[in-house]
DRENPAVO-578876 format. One record per residue (C-alpha): residue number from 1; x, y, z. Coordinates in steps of 0.5 Angstrom, whole numbers, plus 500, padded with zeros to 3 digits. Layout:
BEGIN
{i:NUM, x:X, y:Y, z:Z}
...
This chain:
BEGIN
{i:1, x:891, y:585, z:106}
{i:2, x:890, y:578, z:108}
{i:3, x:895, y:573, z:104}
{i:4, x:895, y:565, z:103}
{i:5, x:900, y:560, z:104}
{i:6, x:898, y:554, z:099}
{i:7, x:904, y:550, z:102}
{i:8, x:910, y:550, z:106}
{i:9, x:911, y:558, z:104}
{i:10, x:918, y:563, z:108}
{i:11, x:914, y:569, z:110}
{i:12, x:919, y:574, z:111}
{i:13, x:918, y:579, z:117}
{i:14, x:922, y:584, z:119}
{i:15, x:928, y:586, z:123}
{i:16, x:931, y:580, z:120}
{i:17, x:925, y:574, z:122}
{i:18, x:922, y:571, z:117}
{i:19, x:917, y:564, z:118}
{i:20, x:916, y:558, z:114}
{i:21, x:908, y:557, z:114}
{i:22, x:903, y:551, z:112}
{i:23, x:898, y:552, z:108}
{i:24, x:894, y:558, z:112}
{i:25, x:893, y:565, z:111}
{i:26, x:897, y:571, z:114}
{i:27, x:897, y:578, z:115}
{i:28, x:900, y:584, z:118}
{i:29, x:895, y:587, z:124}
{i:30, x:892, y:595, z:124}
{i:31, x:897, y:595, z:131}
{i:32, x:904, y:593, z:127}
{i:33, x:904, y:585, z:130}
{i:34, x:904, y:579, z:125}
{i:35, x:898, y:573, z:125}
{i:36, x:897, y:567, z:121}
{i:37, x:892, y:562, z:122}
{i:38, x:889, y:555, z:120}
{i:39, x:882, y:552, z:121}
{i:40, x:885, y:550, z:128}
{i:41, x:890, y:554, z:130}
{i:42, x:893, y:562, z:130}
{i:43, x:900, y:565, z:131}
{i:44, x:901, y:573, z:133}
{i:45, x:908, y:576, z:133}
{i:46, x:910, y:582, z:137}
{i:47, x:917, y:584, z:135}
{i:48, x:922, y:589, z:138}
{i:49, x:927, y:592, z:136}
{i:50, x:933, y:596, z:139}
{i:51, x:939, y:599, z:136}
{i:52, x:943, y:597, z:142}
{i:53, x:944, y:598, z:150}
{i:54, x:945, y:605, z:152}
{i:55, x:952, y:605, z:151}
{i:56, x:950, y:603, z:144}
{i:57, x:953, y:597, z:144}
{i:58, x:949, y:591, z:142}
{i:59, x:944, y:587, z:147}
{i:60, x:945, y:579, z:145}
{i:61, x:940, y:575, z:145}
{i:62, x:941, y:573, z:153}
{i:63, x:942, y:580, z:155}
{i:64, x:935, y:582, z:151}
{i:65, x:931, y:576, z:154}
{i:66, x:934, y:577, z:162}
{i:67, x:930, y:584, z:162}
{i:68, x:924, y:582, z:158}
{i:69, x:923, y:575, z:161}
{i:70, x:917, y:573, z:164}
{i:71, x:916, y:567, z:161}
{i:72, x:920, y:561, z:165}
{i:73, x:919, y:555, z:161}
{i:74, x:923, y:551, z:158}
{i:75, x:930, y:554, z:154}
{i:76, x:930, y:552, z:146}
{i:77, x:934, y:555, z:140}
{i:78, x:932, y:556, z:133}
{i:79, x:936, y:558, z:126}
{i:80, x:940, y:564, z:129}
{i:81, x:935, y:566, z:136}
{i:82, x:935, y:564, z:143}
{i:83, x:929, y:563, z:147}
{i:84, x:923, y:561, z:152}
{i:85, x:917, y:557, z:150}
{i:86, x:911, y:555, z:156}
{i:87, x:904, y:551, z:154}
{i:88, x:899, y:555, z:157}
{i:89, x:891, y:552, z:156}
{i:90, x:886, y:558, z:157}
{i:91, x:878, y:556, z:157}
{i:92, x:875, y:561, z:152}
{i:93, x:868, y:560, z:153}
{i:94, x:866, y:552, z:152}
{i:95, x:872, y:550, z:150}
{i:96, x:880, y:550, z:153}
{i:97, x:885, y:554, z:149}
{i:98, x:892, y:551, z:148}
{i:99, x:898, y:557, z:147}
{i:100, x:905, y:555, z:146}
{i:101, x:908, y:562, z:148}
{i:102, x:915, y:564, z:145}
{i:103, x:921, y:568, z:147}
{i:104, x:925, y:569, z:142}
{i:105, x:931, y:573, z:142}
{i:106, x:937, y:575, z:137}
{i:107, x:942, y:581, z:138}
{i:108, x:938, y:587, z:138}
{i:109, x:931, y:584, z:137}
{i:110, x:925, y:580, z:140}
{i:111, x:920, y:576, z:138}
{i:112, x:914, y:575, z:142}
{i:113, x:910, y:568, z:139}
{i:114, x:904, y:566, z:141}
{i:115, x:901, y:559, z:138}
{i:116, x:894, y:557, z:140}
{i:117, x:891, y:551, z:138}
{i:118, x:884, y:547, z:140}
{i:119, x:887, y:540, z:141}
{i:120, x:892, y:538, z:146}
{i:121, x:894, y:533, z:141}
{i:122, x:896, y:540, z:136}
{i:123, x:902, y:540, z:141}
{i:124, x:908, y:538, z:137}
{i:125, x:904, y:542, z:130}
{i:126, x:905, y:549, z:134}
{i:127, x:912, y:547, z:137}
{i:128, x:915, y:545, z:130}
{i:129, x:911, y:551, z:127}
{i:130, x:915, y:556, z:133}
{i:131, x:922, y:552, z:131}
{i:132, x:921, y:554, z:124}
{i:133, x:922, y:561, z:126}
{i:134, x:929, y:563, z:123}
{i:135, x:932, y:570, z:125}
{i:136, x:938, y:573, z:120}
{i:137, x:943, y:577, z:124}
{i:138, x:944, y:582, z:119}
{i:139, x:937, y:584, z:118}
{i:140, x:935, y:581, z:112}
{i:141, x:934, y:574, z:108}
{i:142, x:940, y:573, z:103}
């Protein structure tokens, strides 16, 4: 079901992600990730989650990123997460794409967040859009 945000709006997610959106639509897809998208921009998010390492203890967000990680972009940190990003520009047909691709980690989660964008100029929109993503350690939104 496809669900609009008519101003700034939380979207809660799971695994304890949620998101402040601009006005935009979004959904959960038929594969399990997660889009939102404007007339000049989208977000797909992947999220895993694990119950721990295989002692059972809990994998941090360090540990987490360490095996998983294959973006090598620069390092930023967000409301409870840890992470990666890198600007990609891809061609898609007549015109370049600009991808800002996120790694973010929490204990026991991870999100894969890619924002695309059609201008370059867009850049600061899709990184304020990935520092709006808030990771809640237990969960859940209080």
């Amino acid at each position: 079901m496809i669900n609009a945000a008519r101003g700034p709006t939380l979207v809660e997610l799971w695994g304890g992600w949620s998101i402040v959106l601009p006005a935009s639509h979004y959904q959960r897809n038929e594969d399990g990730s997660w889009s939102a998208w404007g007339a000049d921009w989208a977000v797909d998010i992947h999220i895993i989650e694990t119950s721990g390492n295989s002692q059972g203890e809990p994998v941090s967000a360090e540990d987490f990123l360490a095996q998983t990680e294959t973006i090598r972009g620069a390092r930023i940190s967000g409301n409870g997460w840890t992470g990666t990003t890198e600007t990609l520009i891809e061609n898609d047909g007549s015109r370049d794409v600009y991808r800002l691709a996120g790694r973010l980690g929490a204990k026991n989660t991870l999100m894969s967040c890619w924002v695309s964008y059609v201008r370059n100029e867009q850049e600061n929109f899709a990184q304020q859009l990935l520092n709006a993503v808030i990771h809640r350690g237990n969960g859940r939104l209080d």
